[in-house]
Each structure stands twice: as structure tokens, then as C-alpha cells.
C-alpha positions in Angstrom: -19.5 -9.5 -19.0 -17.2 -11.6 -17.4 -18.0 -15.5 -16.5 -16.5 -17.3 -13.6 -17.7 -20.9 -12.9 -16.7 -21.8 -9.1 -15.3 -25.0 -8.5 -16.1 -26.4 -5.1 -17.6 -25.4 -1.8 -15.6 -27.3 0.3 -14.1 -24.1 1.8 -16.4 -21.1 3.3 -14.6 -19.0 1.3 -16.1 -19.8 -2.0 -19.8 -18.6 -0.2 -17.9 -15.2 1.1 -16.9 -14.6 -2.5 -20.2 -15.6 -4.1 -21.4 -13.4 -2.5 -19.1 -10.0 -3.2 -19.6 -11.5 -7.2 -23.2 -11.3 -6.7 -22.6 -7.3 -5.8 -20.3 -6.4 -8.2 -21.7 -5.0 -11.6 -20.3 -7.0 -15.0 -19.2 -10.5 -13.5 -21.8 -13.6 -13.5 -21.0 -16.9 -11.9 -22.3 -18.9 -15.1 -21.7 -22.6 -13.7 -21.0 -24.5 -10.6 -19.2 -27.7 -9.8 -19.2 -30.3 -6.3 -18.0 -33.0 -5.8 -20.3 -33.2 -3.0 -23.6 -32.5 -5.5 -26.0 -31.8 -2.4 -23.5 -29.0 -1.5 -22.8 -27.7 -5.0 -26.3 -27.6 -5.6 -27.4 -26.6 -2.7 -24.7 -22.9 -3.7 -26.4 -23.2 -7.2 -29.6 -22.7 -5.7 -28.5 -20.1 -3.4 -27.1 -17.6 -5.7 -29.1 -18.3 -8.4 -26.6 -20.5 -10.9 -28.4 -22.2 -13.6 -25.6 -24.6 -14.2 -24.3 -27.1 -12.3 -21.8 -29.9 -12.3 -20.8 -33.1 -10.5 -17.5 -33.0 -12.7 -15.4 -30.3 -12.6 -13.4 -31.0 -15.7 -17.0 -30.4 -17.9 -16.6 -26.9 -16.0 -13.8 -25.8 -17.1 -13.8 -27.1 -20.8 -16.8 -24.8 -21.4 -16.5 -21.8 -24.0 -18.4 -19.7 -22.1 -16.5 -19.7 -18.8 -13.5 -16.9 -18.5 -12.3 -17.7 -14.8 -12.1 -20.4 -13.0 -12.4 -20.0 -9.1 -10.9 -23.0 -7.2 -12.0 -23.6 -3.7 -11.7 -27.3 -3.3 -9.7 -28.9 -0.2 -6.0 -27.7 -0.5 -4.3 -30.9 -2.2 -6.6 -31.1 -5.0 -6.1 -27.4 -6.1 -3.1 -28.7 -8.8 -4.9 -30.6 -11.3 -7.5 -28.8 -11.1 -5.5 -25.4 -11.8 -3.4 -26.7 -14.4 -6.5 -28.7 -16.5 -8.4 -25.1 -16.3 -4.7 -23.1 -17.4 -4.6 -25.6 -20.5 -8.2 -24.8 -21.5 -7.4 -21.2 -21.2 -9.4 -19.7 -18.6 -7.7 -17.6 -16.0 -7.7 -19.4 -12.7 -8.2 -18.0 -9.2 -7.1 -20.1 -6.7 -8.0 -20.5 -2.9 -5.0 -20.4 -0.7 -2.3 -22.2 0.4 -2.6 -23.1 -3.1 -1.2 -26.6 -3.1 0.3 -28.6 0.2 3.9 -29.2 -1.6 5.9 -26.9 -3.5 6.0 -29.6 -6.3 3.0 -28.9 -7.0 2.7 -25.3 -6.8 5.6 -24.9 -9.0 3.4 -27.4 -11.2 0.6 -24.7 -11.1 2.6 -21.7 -11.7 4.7 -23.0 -14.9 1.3 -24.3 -16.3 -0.8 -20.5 -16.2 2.9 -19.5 -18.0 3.0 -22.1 -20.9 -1.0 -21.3 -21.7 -0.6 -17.5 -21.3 -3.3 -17.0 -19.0 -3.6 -15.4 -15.7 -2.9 -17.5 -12.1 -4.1 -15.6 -9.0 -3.5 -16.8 -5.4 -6.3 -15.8 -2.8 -3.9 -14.1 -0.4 -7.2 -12.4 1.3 -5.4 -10.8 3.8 -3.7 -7.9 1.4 -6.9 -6.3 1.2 -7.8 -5.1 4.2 -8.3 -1.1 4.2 -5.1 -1.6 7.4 -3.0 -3.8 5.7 -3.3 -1.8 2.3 -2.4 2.0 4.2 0.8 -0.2 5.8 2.4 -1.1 2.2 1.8 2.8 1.2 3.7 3.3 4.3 6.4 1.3 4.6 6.9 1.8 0.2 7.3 5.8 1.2 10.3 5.0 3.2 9.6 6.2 6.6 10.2 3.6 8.5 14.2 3.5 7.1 15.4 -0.4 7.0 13.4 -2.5 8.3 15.2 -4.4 10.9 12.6 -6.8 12.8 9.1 -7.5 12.1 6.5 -9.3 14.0 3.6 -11.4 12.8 1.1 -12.8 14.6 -2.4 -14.4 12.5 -4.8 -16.9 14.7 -7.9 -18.2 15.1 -10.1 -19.9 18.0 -10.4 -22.8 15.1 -11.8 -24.6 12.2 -15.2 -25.7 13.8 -15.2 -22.9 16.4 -15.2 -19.8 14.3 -18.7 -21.7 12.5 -16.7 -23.3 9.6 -19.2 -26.1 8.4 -18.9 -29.5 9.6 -17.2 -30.9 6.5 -14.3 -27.7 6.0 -13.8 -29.0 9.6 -13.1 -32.5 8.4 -11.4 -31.8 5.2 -8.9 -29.1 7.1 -8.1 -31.5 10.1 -7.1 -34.1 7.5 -3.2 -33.8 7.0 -3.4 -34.9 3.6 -6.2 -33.2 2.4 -5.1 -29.9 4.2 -1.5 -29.8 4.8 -1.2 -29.6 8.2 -2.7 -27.3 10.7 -2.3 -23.6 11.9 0.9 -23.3 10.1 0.0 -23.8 6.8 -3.6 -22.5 7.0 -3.1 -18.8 9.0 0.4 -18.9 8.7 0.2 -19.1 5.3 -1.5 -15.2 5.4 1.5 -14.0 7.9 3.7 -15.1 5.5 2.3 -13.5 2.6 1.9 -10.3 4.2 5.5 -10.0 5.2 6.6 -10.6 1.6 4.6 -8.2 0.6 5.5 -6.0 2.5 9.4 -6.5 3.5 10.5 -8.8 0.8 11.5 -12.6 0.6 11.9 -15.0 2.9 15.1 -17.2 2.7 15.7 -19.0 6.1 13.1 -20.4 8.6 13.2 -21.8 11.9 10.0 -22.9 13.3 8.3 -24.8 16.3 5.1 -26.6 15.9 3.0 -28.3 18.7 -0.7 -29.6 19.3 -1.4 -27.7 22.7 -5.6 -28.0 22.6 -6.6 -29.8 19.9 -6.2 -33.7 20.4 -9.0 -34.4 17.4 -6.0 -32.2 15.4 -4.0 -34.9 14.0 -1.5 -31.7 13.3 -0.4 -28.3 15.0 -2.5 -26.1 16.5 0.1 -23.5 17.4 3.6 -22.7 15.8 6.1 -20.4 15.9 9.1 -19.4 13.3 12.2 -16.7 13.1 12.8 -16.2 9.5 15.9 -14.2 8.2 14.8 -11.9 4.8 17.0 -11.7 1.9 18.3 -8.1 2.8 19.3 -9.4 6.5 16.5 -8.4 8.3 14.7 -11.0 10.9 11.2 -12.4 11.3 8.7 -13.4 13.7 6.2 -15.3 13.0 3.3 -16.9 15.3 0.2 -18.6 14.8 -2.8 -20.4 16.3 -5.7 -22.3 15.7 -6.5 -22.4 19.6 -6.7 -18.4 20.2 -9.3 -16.9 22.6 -10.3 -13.8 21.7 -13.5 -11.8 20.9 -14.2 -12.5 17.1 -12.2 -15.7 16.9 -9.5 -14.3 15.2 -6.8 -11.8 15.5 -4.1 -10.3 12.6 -1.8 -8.1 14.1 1.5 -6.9 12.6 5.0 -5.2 13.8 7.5 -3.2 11.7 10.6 -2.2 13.4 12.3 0.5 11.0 15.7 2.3 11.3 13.9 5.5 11.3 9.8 4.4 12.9 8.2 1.4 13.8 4.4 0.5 12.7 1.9 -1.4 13.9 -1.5 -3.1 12.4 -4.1 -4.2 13.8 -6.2 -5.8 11.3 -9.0 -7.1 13.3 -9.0 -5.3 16.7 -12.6 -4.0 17.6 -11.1 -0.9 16.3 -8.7 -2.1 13.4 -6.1 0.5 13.2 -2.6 1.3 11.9 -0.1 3.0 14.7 3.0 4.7 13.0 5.7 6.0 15.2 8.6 8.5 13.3 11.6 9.3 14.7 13.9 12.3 13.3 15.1 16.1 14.1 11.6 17.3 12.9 9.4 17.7 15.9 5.9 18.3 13.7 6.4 14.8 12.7 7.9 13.0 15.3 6.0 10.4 17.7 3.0 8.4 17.0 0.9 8.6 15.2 -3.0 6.8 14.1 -3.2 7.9 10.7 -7.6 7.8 9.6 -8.7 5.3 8.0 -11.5 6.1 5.5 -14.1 3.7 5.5 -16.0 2.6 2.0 -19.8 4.2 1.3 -20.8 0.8 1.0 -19.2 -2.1 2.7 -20.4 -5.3 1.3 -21.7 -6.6 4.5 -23.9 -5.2 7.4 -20.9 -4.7 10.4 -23.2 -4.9 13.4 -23.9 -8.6 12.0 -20.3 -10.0 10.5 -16.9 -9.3 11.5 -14.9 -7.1 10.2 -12.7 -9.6 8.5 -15.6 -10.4 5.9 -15.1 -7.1 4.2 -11.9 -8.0 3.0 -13.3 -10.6 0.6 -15.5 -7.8 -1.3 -12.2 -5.6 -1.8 -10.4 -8.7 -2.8 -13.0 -9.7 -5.3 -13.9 -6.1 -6.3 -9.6 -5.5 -7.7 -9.5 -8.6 -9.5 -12.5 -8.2 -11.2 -11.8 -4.2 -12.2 -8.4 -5.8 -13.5 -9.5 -8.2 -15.5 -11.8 -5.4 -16.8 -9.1 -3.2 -17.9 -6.6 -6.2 -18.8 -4.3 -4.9 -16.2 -1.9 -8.3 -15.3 -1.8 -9.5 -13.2 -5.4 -9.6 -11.7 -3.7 -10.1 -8.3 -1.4 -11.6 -6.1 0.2 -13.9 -8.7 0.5 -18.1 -8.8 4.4 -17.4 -8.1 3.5 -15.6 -4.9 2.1 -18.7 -4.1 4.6 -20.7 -4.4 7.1 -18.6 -2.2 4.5 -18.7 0.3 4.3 -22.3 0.8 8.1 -22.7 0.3 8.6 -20.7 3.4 5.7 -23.0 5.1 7.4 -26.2 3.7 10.7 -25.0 5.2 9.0 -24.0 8.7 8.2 -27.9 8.9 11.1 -29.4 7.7 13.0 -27.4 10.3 10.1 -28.1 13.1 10.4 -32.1 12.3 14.2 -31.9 12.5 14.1 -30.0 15.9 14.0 -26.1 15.0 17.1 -26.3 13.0 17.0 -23.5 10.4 16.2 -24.4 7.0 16.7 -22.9 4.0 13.9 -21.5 1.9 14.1 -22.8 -1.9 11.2 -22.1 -3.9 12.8 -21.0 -7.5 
């Protein structure tokens, strides 16, 4: 059996993976901890957690806990991270998983020196779209990738029925990081490292367009040049109108075919066009799309981004089973992430100059 105990419910996210633990046979949540105790005991109560505390440094020192899941506003992830690394649990942490790159860095140096496992909640990887698009462009089809385009949004914090206090915590600069950028951008970034490879240059643009209570951005938008030469788009916002609240869309432009993802149309689909002297192949193409027996969640009732947490969840935890390291998208992964976001502001504040990307 494995034992997690959750720290924090400050972000929805903890709830959405509550609940795909709750499904998934040989994992218990043994222990919650909250800061805010009506909160924390309030999820204890819920999904049926016996133990509960106010502090989580008496979470993570107990023997019986394996993992720790973080989930606690974005700049308090480090200490929390590194005090659960140095009692040797394996630590699973929301994302962005720090604000600053200093700290991150801190995080990732700290699950190395105790030997244990650091895995950044990049959610986003595992949709059934996003994982058929790495199988795709990994098989070479699409020849060098010469352009992508990323675009990840949402109608907002508050509007896409985030509680009250997520809405408070995220729309605080310091507790956050800073808006649209570093919250959805944060999952266009990862996907394109991914997928494509690292990020060295940004350029970015950020602006408050329709959100005056945002004391941050509520769109942005960033060219970023890859390592091999290849170029970037990137473009976010936490303003979007649009059906669910939220759209993930992605662009591939190959040497040889293009691609194109759709992650949460109301049809979520991957598009591959192939070019080439062999007409059975050539053209577009919608490859199927198998969906699970049993999706975690009832579909005529949540979105379709919701499933993604249950295939998150559902890897790590068959990893840890069969000690197969890492559980997931890594601590490091992290890091690169928010050195690209880091970069995106520090160019955006200095005008849109481009920035280099330094994260090692």
C-alpha cells in the first residue's frame, strides 16, 4: 500500500486528485494538513482521512507517510518540498512549482541530495491528445520541426468556479507569481519541451486587458527560439471566452507534416497532415482516439479537462509501484519551465527585448 499525506487545499487541484486517489486500487491518503483548518478538515471529512493537521511539518515527519503531495499557494511550495525531501518521502508537487528559479533550483538539488523522487504536476502531458502528439512527433513524421504554436487560456480564476480563496491567493503577485503567464503559460511551456525540446530565448508581452482586480497580466504573448533553431509561439489568457472556460490548442509545423491538437475542443482531437511522394499517406489525417472503459468522471457532468488528473495520478502511482523513476515529469522539468516564464517577464518588463533562458 502506498501512503500519501496531502498538504494543503489552497488549489482545486488537490480535490481533483483526491479524488482519482480515492479510485485507484493500493494508494491511501493517510493524513491531511491546512493551514486553513476549516478547509483541511473540511477535505479530511470529505474523503474520509482520519488524520489531520494544522502543521504541515508534523505531516511530513511521520513514518507512515511515503509521498507527499504539495498543493499549497505557489511561493510556499519550497520549504515545504525540501523539509519533506530531507525526511525522505517522495514529493509531488503542484505546478509552477516555486515563483523564482532560486527556489526551484533549491527544490530540485534537495530531492537529489536525499535520494528521493521530485515530481512536478505538469497535468497537461496526460491528456489521451497530448500523449498520441509525442508518439507522433518521437516517430519522426513531421521531419524538423520548424515553428510551433501554443495557445493555453482560461475565462479566469473565479470564473471557471475556482473557490473564493484560490481566487485570492492566485491574484496575489506574491503568493502566485503573477498571472496568466505563469499559471497557463506555465502548461504551454511544458508541453513544448516535451515535445520539441528546450527553450533558450524568450520574448514576451504581458498586459492587463480585463481584469482591473488583477494586480498582474491577464493576457501574454512570447516567441521563443529552441536550442536546435526552431521558433515558438506562445499565447495565453486568463480573460478567454469560450464554451468550457478553457481552451489548449497546439501547432507543429514539421519539414515533412504539420500537427495540430486540440485538447479541449468539444471534440478534442489530433489533426496530422504528411507530405511526401507516397499518395496512401499523404494529406490529413484525424487519427482515433481510443477512449478509456472507465473514465474517472461522468463527461455529461465535467469537462473534459478533469480526466486528465485520473491518468496523471493513475502513472505516478503504477510507477512508484514498479519503482520505475522517475514517477513523472521530474523537479528539473520544473525548473526549466519556470526559467522560460522568469525570462518571458524579464523581457516583458524591459519592453519585449529577448532574454535569454538560464535555468542550469
Amino acid at each position: 500500500m502506498i501512503r500519501v499525506g496531502m498538504i494543503s487545499w489552497a488549489h482545486v487541484h488537490a480535490e481533483f486528485r483526491a479524488k482519482a486517489l480515492s479510485e485507484i486500487p493500493g494508494v491511501e491518503v493517510v493524513a491531511i494538513s491546512d493551514d486553513d483548518v476549516a478547509r483541511g478538515r473540511a477535505a479530511a471529512e470529505r474523503w474520509g482521512v482520519a488524520d489531520f493537521h494544522e502543521d504541515w511539518r508534523d505531516l511530513v515527519k511521520r513514518p507512515d507517510v511515503d509521498i507527499v503531495m504539495v498543493h499549497s499557494e505557489n511561493s510556499r511550495h519550497r520549504d515545504q518540498v525540501i523539509a519533506a525531501a530531507e525526511a525522505g518521502k517522495h514529493v509531488f508537487c503542484e505546478k509552477p512549482v516555486a515563483t523564482k528559479t532560486e527556489d526551484a533550483r533549491a527544490m530540485a538539488e534537495a530531492v537529489r541530495r536525499a535520494g528521493v523522487d521530485g515530481t512536478a504536476a505538469f497535468v497537461s502531458r496526460f491528456s489521451k491528445e497530448a500523449d498520441r502528439a509525442k508518439k507522433i512527433v518521437e516517430s519522426g513524421v513531421l521531419g524538423k520541426v520548424l515553428l510551433t504554436r501554443s495557445f493555453i487560456g482560461l475565462a479566469g480564476i473565479a470564473e471557471i468556479g475556482c473557490p473564493p480563496d484560490m481566487t485570492e491567493w492566485m491574484n496575489d503577485p506574491v503568493l502566485g507569481g503573477g498571472g496568466a503567464w505563469i499559471d497557463e503559460g506555465s502548461h504551454g511551456v511544458d508541453l513544448l519541451r516535451w515535445l520539441v525540446g528546450d527553450i533558450t530565448e524568450v520574448t514576451a508581452m504581458t498586459a492587463n486587458r480585463n481584469k482591473p482586480g488583477l494586480d498582474g497580466e491577464d493576457i501574454a504573448v512570447a516567441l521563443a527560439r529552441y536550442a536546435d533553431g526552431g521558433l515558438a509561439e506562445i499565447g495565453t489568457v486568463w480573460s478567454l471566452s469560450a464554451d468550457i472556460g478553457m481552451r489548449n490548442s497546439l501547432e507543429i509545423y514539421g519539414t515533412e507534416g504539420t500537427l495540430v491538437m486540440r485538447a479541449t475542443d468539444p471534440f478534442p482531437r489530433v489533426e496530422v497532415y504528411r507530405s511526401g511522394d507516397d499518395p496512401l499517406y499523404r494529406g490529413w489525417t484525424t487519427p482515433h482516439i481510443e477512449p478509456d472503459v472507465s473514465e474517472p468522471h461522468d463527461y455529461g457532468s465535467w469537462p473534459p479537462h478533469v480526466h486528465h488528473y485520473k491518468r496523471e495520478v493513475a502513472s505516478y502511482v503504477n510507477r512508484v509501484q514498479q519503482g520505475l523513476r522517475p514517477f513523472g515529469p521530474t523537479l528539473d522539468d520544473g525548473l526549466a519551465c519556470l526559467a522560460v516564464i522568469e525570462a518571458g517577464y524579464a523581457s516583458a518588463a524591459s519592453g519585449g527585448t529577448a532574454v535569454p533562458v538560464k535555468h542550469l
